[in-house]
C-alpha positions as CSV (number, residue, x, y, z in Angstrom):
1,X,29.3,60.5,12.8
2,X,29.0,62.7,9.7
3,X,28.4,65.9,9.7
4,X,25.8,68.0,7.4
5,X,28.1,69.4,4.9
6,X,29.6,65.7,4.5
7,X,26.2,64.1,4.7
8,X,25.3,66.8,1.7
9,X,28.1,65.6,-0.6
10,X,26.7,62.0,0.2
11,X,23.1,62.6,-0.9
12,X,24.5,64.7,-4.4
13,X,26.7,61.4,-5.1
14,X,23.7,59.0,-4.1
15,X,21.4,61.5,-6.2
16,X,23.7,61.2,-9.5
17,X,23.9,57.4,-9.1
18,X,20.3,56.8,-8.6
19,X,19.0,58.9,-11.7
20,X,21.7,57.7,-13.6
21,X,20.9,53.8,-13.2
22,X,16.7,54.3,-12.7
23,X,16.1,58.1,-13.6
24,X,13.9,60.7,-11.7
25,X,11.3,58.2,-10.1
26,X,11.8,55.2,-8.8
27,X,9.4,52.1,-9.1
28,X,8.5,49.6,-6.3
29,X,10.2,46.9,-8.6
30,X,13.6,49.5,-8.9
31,X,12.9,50.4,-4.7
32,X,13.6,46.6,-4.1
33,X,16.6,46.4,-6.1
34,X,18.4,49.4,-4.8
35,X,17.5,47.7,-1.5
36,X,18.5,44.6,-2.2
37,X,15.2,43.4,-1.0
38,X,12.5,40.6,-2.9
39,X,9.4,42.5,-3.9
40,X,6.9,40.5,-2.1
41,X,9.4,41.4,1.5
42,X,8.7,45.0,0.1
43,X,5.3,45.3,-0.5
44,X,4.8,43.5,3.1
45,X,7.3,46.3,5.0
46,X,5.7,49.0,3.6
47,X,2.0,47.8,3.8
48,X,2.7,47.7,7.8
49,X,1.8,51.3,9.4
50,X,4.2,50.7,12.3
51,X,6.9,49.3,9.8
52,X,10.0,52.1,10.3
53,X,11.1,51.6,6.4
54,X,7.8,52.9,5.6
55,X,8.0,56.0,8.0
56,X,11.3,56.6,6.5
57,X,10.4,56.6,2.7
58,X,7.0,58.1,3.6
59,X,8.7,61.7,2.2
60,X,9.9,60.1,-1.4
61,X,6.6,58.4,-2.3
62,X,4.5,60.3,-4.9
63,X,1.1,58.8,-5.9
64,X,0.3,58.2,-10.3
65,X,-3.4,57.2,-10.0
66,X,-2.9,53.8,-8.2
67,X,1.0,53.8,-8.8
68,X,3.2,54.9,-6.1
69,X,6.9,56.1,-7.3
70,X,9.6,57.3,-5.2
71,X,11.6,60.2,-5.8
72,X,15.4,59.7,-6.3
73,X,16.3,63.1,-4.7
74,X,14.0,62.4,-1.9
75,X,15.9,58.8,-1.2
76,X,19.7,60.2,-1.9
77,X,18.6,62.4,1.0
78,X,17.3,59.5,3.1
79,X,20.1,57.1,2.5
80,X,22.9,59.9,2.9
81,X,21.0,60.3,6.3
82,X,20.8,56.5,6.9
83,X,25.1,56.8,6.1
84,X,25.6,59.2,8.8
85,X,23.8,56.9,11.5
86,X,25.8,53.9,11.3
């Protein structure tokens, strides 16, 4: 188990990394990568309302018009939370 001020550190590094390699926002395209998912697996997870992954990044979306981006601070702090879990 981690604890908070571990987990903390975790979501700063995870932070860095993500705006480093896709910057602030995050598309679906750069969501699938990160995941190491295929788009079309994606788009099917998070068109599900019961779907867990979509509950989960719920918090990083943020609606453009029709486009929906996700927030790389909002995602270090889910991953560094999906860390301390396993």
């Amino acid at each position: 188990m981690v604890d908070a001020s571990n987990r903390e550190h975790a979501a700063e590094k995870i932070e860095k990394n993500l705006i480093a390699t896709y910057g602030m926002m995050l598309s679906r395209e750069q969501l699938a990568d990160l995941l190491d998912r295929r788009i079309g697996g994606l788009n099917w997870e998070l068109a599900r309302e019961e779907s867990q992954l979509r509950r989960e990044l719920g918090p990083s979306m943020v609606r453009f018009g029709r486009r929906v981006y996700y927030s790389a601070p909002e995602l270090a702090l889910i991953l560094a939370a999906r860390l301390g879990r396993d």
